[in-house]
gemmi code that builds the backbone of each chain (N, CA, C; Angstrom):
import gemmi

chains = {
    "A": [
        ("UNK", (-52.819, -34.388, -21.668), (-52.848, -33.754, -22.973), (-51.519, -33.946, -23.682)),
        ("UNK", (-51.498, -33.975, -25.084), (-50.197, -34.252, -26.038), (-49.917, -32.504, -25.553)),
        ("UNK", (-48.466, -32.833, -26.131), (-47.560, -31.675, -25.991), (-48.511, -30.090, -26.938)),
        ("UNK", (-48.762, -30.806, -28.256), (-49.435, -30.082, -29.180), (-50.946, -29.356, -28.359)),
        ("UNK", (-51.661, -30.110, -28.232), (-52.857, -29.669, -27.229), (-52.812, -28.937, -26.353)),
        ("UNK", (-51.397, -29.217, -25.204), (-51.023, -28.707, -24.265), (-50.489, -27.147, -24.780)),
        ("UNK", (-49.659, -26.984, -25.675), (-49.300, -25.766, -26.238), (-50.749, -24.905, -27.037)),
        ("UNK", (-52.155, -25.763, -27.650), (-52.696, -24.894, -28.213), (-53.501, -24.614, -26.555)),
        ("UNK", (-53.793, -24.994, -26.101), (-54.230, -24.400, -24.477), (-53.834, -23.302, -23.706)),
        ("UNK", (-52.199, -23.570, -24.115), (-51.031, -21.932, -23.351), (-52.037, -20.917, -24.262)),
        ("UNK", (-51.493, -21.355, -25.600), (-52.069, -20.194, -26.627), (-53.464, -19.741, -26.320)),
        ("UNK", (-54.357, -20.600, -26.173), (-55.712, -19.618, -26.078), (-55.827, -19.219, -24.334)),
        ("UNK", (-55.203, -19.365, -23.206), (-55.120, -18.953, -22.115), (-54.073, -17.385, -21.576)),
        ("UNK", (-53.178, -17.613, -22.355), (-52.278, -16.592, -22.334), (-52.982, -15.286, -21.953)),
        ("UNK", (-52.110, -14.108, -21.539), (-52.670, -12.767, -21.110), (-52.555, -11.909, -21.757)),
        ("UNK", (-53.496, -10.956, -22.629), (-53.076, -10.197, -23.346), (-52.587, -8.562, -23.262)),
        ("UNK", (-52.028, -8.206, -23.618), (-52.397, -6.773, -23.167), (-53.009, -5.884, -23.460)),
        ("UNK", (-53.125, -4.799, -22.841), (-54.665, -3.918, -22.372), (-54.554, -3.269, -24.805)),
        ("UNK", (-54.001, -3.195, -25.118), (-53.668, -2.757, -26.366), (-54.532, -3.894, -26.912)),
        ("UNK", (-54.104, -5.085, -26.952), (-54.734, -6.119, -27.647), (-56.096, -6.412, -27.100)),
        ("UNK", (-56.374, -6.210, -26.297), (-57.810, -6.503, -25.625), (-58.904, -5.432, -26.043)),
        ("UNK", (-58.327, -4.023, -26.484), (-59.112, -2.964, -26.694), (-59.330, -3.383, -28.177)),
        ("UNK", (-58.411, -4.316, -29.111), (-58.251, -4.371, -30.534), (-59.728, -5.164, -30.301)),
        ("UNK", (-59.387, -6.436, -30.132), (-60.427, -7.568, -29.578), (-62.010, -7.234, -29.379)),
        ("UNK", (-62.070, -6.164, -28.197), (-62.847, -5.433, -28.088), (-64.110, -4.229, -28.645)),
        ("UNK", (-63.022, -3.581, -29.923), (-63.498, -2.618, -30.375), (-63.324, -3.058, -32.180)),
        ("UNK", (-63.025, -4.464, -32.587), (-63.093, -4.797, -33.748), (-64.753, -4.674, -34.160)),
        ("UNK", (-65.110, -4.299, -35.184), (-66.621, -4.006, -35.724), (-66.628, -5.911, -36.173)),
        ("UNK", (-67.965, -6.347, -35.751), (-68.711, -7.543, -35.970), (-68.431, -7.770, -37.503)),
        ("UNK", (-68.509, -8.297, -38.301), (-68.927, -8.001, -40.081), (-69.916, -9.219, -40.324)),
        ("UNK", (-70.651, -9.032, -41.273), (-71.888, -9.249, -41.554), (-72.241, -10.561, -41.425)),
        ("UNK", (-70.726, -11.338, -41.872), (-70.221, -13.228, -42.127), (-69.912, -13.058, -40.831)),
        ("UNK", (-69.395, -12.834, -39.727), (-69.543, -13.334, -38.785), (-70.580, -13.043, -38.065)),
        ("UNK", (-71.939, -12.372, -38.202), (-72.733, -12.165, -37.294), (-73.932, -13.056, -37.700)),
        ("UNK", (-73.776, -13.880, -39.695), (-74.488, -14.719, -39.992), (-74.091, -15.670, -38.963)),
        ("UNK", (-72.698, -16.044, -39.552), (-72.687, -17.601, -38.822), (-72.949, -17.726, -37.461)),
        ("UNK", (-72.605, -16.881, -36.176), (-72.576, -16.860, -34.870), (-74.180, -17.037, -35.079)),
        ("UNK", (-74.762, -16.357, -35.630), (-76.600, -16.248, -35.511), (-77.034, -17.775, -35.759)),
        ("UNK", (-76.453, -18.187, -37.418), (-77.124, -19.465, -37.557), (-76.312, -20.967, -36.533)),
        ("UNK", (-75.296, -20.659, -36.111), (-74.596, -21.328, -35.623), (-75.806, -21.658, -33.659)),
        ("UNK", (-76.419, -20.721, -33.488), (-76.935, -20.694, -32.406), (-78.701, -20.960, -32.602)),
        ("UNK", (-78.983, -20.911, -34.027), (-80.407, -21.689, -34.348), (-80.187, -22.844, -33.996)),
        ("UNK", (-79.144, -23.498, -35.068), (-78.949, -24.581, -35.322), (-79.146, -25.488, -33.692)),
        ("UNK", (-78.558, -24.728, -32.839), (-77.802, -25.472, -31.515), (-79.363, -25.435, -30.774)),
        ("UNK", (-79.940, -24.224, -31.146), (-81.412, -24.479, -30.104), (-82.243, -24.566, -30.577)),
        ("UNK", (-82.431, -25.015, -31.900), (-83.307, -26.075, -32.413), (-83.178, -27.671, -32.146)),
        ("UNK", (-82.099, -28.085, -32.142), (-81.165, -29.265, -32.203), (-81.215, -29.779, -30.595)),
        ("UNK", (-81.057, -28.692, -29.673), (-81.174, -28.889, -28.346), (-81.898, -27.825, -27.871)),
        ("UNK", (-83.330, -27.855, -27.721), (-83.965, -26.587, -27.432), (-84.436, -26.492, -25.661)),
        ("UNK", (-83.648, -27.468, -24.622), (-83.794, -26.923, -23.661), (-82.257, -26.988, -22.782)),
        ("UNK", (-82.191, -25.725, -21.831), (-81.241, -25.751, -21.186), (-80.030, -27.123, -20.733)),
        ("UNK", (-81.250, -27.744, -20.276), (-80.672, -28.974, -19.802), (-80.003, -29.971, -20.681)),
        ("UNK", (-80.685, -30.698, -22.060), (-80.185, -30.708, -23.211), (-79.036, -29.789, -23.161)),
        ("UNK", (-78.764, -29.132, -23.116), (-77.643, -27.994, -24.012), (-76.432, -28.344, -22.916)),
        ("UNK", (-76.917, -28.484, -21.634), (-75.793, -28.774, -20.881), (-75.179, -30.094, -21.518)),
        ("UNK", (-76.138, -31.273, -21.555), (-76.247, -32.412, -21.539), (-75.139, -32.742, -23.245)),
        ("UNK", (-75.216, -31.789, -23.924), (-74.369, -32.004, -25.037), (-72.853, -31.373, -24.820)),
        ("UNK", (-72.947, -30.414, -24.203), (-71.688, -30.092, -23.722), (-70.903, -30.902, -23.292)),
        ("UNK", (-71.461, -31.663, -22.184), (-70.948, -33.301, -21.658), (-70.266, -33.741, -22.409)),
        ("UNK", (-71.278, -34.294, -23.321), (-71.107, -35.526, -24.484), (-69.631, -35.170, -25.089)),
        ("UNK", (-69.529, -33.710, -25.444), (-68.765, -33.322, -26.721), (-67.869, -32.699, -26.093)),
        ("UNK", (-66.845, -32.530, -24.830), (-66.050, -32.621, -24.224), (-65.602, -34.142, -23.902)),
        ("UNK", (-66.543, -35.346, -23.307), (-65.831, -36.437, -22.934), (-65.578, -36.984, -24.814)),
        ("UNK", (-66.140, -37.000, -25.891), (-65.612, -37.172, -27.121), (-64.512, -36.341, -26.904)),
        ("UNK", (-63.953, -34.735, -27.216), (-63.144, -34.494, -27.422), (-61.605, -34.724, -26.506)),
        ("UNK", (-62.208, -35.158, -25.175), (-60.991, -35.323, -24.041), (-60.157, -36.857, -24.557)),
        ("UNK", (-60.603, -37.587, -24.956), (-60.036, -38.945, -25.300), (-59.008, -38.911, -26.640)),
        ("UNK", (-59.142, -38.061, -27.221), (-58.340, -37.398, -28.407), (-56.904, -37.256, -28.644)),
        ("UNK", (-57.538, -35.584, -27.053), (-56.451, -34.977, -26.910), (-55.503, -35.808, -25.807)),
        ("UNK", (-55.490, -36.820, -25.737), (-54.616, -37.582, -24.697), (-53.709, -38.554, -26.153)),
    ],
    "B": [
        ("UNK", (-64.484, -40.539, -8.889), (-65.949, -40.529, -9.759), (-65.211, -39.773, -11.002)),
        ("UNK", (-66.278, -40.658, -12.279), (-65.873, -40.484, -13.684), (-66.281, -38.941, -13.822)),
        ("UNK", (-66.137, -38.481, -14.954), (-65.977, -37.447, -15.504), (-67.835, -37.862, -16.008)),
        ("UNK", (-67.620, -38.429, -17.124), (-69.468, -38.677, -17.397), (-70.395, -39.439, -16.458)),
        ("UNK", (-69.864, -39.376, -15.227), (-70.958, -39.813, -14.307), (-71.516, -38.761, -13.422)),
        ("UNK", (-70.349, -37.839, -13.804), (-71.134, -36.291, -12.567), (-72.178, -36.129, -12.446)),
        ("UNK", (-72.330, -36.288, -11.460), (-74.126, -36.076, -11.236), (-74.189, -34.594, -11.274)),
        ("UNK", (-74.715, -33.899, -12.599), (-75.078, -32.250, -12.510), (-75.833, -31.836, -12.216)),
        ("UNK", (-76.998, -32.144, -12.553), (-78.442, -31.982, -12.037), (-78.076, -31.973, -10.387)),
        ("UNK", (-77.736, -33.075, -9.879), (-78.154, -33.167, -8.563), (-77.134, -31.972, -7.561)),
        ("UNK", (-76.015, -31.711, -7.947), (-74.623, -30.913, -7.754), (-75.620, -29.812, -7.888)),
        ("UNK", (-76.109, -28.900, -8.900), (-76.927, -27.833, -9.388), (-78.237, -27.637, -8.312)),
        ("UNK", (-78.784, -28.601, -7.874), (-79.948, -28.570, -6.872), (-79.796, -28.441, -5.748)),
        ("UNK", (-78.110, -29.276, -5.159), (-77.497, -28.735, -3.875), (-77.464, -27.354, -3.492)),
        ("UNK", (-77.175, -26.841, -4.680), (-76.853, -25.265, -4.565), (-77.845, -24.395, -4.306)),
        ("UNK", (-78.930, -25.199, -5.169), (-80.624, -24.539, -4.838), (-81.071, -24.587, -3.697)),
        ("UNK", (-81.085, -25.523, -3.056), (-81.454, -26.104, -1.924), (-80.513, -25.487, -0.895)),
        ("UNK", (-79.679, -25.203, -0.775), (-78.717, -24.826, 0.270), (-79.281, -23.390, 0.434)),
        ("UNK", (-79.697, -22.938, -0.838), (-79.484, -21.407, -0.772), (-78.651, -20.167, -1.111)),
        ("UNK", (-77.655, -20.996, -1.505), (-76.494, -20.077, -1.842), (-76.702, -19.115, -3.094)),
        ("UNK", (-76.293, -18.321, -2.689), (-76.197, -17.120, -4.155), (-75.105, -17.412, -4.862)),
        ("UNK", (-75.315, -18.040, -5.794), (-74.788, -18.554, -6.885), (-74.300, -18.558, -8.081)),
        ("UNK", (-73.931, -17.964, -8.814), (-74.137, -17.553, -10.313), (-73.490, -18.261, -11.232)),
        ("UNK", (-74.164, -19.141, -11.961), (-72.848, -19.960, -13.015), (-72.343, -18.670, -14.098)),
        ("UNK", (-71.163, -18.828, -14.026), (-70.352, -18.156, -15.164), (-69.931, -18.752, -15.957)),
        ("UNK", (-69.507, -18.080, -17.104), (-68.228, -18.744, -17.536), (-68.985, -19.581, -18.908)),
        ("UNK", (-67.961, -20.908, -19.465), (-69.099, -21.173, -20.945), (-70.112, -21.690, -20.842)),
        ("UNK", (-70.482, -22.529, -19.443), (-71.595, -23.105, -19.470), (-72.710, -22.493, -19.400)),
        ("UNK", (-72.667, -20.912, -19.041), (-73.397, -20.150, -18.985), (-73.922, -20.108, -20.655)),
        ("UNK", (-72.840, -19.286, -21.202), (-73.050, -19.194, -22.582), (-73.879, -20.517, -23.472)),
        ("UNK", (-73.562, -21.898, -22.643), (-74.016, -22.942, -23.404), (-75.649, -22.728, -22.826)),
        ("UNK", (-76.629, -22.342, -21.906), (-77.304, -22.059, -21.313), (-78.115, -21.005, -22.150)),
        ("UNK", (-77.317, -20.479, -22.947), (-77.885, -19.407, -23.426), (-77.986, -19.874, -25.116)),
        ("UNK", (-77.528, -20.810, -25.301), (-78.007, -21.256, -26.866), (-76.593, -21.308, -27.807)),
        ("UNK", (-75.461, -21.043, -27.349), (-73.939, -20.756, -27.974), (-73.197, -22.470, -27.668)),
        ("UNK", (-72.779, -22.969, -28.699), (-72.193, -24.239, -28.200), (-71.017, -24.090, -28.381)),
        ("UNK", (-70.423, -23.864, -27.218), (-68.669, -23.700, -27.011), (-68.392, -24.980, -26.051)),
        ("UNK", (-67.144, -25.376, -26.243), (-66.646, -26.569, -25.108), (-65.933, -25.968, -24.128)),
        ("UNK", (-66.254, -26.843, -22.971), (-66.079, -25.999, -21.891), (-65.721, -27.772, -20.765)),
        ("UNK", (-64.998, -27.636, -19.904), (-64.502, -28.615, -19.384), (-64.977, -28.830, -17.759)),
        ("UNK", (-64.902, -27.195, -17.095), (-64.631, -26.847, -16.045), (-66.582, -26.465, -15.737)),
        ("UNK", (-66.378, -25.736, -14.214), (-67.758, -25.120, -13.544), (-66.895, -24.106, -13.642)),
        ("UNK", (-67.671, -22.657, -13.596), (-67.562, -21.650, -13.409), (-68.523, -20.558, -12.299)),
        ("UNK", (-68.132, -20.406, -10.971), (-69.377, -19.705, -10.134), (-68.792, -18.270, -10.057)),
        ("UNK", (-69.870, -17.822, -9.726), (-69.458, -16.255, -8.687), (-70.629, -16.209, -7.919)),
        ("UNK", (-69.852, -16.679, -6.680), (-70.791, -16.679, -5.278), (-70.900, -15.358, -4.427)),
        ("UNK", (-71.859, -14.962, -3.642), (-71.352, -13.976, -2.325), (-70.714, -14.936, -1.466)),
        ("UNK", (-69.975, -13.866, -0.939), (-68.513, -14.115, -0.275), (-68.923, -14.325, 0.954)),
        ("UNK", (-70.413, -14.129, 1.542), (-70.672, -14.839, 3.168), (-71.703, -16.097, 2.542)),
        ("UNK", (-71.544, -16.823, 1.383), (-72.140, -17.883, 1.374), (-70.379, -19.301, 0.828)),
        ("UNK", (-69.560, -18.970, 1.010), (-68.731, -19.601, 1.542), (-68.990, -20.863, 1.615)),
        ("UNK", (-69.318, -20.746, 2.935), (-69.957, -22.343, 3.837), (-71.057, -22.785, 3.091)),
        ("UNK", (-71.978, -22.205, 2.856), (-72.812, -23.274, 2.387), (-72.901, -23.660, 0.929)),
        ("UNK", (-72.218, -22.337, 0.381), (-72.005, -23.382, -1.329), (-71.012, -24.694, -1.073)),
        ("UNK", (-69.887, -24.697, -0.463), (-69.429, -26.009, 0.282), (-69.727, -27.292, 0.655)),
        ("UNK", (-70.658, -26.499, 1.503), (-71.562, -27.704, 1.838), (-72.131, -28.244, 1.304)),
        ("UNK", (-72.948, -27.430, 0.206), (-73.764, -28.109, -1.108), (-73.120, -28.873, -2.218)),
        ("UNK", (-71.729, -28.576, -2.386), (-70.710, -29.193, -3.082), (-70.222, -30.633, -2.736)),
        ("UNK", (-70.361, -30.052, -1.364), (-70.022, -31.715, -0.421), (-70.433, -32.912, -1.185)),
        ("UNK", (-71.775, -32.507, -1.235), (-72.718, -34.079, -1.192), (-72.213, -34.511, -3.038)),
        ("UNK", (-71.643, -33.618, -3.740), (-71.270, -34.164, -4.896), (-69.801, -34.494, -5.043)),
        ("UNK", (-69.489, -34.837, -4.063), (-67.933, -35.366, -3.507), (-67.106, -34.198, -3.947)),
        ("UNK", (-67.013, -32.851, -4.185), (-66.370, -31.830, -4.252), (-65.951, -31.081, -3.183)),
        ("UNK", (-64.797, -30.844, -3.435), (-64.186, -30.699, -1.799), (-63.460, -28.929, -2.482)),
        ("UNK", (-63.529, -28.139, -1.870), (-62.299, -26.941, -1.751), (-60.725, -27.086, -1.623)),
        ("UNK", (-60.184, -26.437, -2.354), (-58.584, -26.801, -1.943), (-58.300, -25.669, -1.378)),
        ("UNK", (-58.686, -24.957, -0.416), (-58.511, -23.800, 0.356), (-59.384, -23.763, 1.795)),
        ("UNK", (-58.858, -23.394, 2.262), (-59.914, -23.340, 3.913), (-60.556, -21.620, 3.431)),
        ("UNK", (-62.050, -21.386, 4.107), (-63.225, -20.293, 3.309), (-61.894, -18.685, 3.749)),
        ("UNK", (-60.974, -18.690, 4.475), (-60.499, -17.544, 5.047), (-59.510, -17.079, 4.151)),
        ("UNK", (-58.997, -18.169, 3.823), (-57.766, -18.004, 2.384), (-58.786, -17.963, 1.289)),
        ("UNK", (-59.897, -18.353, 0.839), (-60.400, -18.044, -0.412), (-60.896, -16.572, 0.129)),
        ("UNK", (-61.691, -16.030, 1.104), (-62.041, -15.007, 0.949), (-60.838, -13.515, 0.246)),
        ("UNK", (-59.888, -14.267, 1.359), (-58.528, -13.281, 1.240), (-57.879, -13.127, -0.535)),
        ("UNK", (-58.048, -14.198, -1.253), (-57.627, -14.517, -2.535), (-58.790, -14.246, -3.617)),
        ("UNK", (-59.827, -14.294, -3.241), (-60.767, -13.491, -3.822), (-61.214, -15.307, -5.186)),
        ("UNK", (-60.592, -15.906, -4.611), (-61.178, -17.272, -5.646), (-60.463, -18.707, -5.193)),
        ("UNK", (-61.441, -19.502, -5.785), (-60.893, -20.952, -5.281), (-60.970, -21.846, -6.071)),
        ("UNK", (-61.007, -23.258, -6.053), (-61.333, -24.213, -7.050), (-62.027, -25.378, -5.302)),
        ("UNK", (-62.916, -26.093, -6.211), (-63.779, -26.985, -6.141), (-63.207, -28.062, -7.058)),
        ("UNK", (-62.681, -29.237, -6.185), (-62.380, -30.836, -7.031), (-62.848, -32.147, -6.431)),
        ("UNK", (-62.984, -32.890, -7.417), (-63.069, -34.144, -7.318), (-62.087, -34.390, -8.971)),
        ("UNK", (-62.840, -35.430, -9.637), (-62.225, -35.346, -10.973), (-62.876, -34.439, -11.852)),
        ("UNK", (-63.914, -33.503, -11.324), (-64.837, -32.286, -12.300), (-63.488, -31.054, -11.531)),
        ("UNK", (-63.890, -30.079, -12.335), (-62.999, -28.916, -11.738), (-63.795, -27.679, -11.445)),
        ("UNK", (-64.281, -27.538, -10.263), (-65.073, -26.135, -10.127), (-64.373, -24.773, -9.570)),
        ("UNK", (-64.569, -23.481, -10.659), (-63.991, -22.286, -10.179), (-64.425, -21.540, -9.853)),
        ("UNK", (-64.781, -21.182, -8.564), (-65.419, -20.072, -7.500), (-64.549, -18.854, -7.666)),
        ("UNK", (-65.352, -17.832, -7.837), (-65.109, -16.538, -7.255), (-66.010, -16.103, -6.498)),
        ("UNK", (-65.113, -15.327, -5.198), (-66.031, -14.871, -3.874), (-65.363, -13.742, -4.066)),
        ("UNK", (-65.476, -12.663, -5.046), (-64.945, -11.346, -4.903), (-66.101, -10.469, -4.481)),
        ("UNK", (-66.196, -9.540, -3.578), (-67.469, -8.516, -4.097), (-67.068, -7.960, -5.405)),
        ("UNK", (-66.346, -7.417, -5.846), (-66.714, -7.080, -6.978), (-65.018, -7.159, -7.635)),
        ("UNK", (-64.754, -7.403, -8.849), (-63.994, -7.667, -9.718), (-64.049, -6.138, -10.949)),
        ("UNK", (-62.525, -5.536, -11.340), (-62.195, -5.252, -12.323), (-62.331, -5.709, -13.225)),
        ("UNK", (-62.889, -5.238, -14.353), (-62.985, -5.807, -15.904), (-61.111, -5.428, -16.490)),
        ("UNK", (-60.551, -6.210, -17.327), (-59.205, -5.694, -17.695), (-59.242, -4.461, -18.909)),
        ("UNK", (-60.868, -3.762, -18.896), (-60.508, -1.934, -19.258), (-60.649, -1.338, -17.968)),
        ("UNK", (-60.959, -1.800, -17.117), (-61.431, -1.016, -16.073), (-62.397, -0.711, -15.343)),
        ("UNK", (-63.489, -1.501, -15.443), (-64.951, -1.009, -15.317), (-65.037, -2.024, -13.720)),
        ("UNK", (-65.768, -1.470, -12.804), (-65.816, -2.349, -11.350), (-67.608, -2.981, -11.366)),
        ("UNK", (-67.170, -4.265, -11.404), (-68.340, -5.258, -11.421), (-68.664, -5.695, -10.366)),
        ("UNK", (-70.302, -5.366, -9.102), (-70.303, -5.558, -7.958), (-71.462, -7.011, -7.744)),
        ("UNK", (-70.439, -8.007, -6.971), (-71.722, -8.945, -7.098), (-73.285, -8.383, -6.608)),
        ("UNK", (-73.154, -7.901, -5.549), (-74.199, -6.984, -4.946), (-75.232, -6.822, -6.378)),
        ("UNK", (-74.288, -5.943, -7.269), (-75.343, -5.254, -8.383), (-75.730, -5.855, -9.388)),
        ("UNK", (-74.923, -7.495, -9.547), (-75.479, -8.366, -10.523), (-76.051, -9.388, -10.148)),
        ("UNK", (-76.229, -9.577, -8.843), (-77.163, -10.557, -8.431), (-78.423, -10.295, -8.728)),
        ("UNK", (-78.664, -8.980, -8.309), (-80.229, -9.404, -8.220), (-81.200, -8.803, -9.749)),
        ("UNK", (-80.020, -8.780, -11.027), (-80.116, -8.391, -12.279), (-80.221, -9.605, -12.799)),
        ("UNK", (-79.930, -11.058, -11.961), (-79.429, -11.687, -12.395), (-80.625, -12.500, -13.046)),
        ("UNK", (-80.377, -13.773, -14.191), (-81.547, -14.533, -14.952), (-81.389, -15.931, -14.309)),
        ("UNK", (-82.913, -16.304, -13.898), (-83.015, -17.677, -13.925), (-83.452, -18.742, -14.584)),
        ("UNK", (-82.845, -19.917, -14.638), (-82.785, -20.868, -15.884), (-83.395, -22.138, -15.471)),
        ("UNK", (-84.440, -23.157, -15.920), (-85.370, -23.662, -14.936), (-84.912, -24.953, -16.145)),
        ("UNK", (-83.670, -25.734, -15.098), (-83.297, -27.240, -15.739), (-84.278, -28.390, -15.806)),
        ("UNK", (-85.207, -28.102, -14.695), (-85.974, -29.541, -14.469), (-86.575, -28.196, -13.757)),
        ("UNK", (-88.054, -29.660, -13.929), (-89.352, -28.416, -13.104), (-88.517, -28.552, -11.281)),
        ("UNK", (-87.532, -29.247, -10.820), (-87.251, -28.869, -9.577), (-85.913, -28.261, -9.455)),
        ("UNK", (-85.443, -27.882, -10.586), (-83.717, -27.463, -10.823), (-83.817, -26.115, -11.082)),
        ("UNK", (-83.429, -25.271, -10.532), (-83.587, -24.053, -11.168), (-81.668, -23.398, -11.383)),
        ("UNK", (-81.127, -22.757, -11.972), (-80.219, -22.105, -11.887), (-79.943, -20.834, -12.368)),
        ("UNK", (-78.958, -19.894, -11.744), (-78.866, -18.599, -11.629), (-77.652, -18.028, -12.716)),
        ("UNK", (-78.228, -17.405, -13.838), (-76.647, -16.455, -14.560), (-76.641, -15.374, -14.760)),
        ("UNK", (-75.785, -14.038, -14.813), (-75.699, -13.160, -14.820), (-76.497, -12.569, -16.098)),
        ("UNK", (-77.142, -11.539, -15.631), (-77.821, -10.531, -17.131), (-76.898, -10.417, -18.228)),
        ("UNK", (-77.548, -10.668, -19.626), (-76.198, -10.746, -20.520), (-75.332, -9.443, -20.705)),
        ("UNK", (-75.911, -8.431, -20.058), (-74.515, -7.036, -20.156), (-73.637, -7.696, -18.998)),
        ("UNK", (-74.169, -8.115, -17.701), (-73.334, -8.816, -17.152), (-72.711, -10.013, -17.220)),
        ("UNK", (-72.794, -10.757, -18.132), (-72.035, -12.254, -18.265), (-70.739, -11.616, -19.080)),
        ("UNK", (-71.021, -10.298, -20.292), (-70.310, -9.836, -20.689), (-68.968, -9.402, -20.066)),
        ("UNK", (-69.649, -8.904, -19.147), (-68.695, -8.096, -18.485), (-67.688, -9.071, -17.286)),
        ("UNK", (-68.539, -10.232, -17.315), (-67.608, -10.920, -16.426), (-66.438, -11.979, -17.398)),
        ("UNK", (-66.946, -12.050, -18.991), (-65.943, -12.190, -19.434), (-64.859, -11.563, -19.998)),
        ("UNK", (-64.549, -10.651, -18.967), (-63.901, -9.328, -19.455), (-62.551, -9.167, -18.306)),
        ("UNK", (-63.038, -10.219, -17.276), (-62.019, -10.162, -16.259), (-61.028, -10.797, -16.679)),
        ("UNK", (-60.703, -11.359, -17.294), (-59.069, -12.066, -18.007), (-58.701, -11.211, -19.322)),
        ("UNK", (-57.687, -11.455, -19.652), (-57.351, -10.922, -20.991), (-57.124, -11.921, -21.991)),
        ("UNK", (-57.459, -13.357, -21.797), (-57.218, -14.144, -22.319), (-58.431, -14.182, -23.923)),
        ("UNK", (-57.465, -14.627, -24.748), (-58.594, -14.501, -26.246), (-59.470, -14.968, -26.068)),
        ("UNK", (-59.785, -15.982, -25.294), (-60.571, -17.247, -25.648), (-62.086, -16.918, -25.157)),
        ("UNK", (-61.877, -15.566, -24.074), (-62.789, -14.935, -22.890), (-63.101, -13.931, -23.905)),
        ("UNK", (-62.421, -13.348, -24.772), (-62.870, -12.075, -25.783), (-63.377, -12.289, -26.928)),
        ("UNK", (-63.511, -14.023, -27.560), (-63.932, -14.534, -28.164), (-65.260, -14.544, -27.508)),
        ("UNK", (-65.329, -15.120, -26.539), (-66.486, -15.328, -25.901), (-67.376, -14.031, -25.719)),
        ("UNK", (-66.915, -12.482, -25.336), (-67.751, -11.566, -25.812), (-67.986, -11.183, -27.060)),
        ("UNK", (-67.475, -11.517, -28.008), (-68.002, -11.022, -29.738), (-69.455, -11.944, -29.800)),
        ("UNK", (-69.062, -13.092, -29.183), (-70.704, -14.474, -29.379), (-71.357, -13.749, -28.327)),
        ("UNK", (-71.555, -13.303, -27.695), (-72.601, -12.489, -26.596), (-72.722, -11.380, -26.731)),
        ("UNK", (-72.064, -10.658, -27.614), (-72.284, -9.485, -28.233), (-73.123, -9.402, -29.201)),
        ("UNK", (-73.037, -10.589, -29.943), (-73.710, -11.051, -31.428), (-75.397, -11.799, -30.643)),
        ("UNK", (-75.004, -11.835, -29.754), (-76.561, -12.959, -29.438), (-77.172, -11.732, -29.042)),
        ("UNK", (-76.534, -10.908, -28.091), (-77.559, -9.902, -27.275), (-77.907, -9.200, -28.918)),
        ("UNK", (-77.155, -8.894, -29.817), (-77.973, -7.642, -30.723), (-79.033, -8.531, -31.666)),
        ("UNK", (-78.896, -9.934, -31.641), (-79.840, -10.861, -32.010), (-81.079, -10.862, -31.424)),
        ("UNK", (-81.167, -10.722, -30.124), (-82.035, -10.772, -29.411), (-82.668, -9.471, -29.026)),
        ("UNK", (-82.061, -8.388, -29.819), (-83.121, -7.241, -29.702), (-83.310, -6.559, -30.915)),
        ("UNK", (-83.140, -7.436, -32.089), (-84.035, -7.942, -33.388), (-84.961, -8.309, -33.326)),
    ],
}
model = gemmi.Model(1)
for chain_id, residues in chains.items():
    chain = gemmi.Chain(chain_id)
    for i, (resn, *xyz) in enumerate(residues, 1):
        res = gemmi.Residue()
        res.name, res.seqid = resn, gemmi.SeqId(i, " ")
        for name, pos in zip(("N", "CA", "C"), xyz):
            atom = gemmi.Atom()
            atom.name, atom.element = name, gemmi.Element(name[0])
            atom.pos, atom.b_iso = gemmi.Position(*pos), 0.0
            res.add_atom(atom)
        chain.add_residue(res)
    model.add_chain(chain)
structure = gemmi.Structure()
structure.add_model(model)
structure.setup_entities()
């Protein structure tokens, strides 16, 4: 991984504390994010409507994104 | 062995076939469930006297343990490599980071099965429990991951 990649990785792995996790936790949904998460997950199981498919794109769109981040 | 040559299907059927209590965690679960997140790694939570034979079933997909089963039991987790990266947990039961005690015992047999091929079957936790097992890190990326399983489960009882 580039240095950049490698640092946005720390960032989303990092540990938070029990304060920030309850924020995380106990933030209320709002309406735009409960559209998009909703249509965001039609889209994906219409597009790939069986398990295996769904794995099978995961694949795909990790070995695309791994060649990138190098 | 390449990264897009993993044989998954067949790795996934070892596990069937062996017997092991199994549970994929983690995003592939979530991808399983209709959420398309990228995800690199395996994610299990095994019982802790199936050890040996999730191992063994790993074997035949050239995945080896980097721990002997006595140090993973003692450490409560392991990794599974070749050039794929698999992460076992053999805890009986795991702290959530508010506090709540998650017993494999009590989510196994809550647990959902997911039927890859009419001979593939695989095992993931009930979605209050996938929740809750992404609850064991404090990392965002895992609390991200409960707002989308938070949002699917109240979807799904629409």
């Amino acid at each position: 991984m580039t240095g950049r990649s490698t640092d946005i990785a720390a960032f989303a792995n990092r540990e938070l504390g029990l304060d920030d996790v309850r924020a995380y936790l106990e933030a209320p949904v709002s309406d735009d994010e409960r559209e998009q998460t909703i249509a965001l997950i039609q889209w994906f199981t219409r597009r790939y409507p069986t398990p295996l498919e769904r794995l099978a794109y995961v694949r795909r769109a990790y070995a695309r994104w791994r060649p990138n981040a190098s | 062995m390449e990264h897009e040559e993993f044989a998954e299907i067949a790795f996934f059927r070892a596990i069937q076939e062996a017997g092991a209590r199994a549970l994929l965690i983690g995003r592939r679960a979530l991808v399983l469930l209709g959420l398309p997140v990228l995800t690199a790694d395996y994610d299990f939570w095994i019982a802790i006297e199936d050890i040996a034979i999730f191992n063994d079933a790993a074997a035949k997909s050239d995945l080896h343990p980097t721990v002997e089963p006595d140090t993973a039991r003692r450490r409560g987790r392991y990794v599974l490599k070749n050039d794929e990266h698999v992460d076992v947990l053999v805890a009986r039961s795991v702290t959530t980071v508010d506090g709540i005690d998650v017993a494999f015992e009590t989510v196994w047999p809550r647990r959902r099965t997911i039927a890859l091929t009419p001979e593939t079957e695989l095992h993931i936790p009930h979605l209050d429990d996938l929740i809750l097992t992404k609850r064991f890190a404090a990392r965002p990326k895992d609390l991200e991951d409960v707002r989308l399983l938070t949002i699917l489960k109240s979807a799904s009882n629409t």
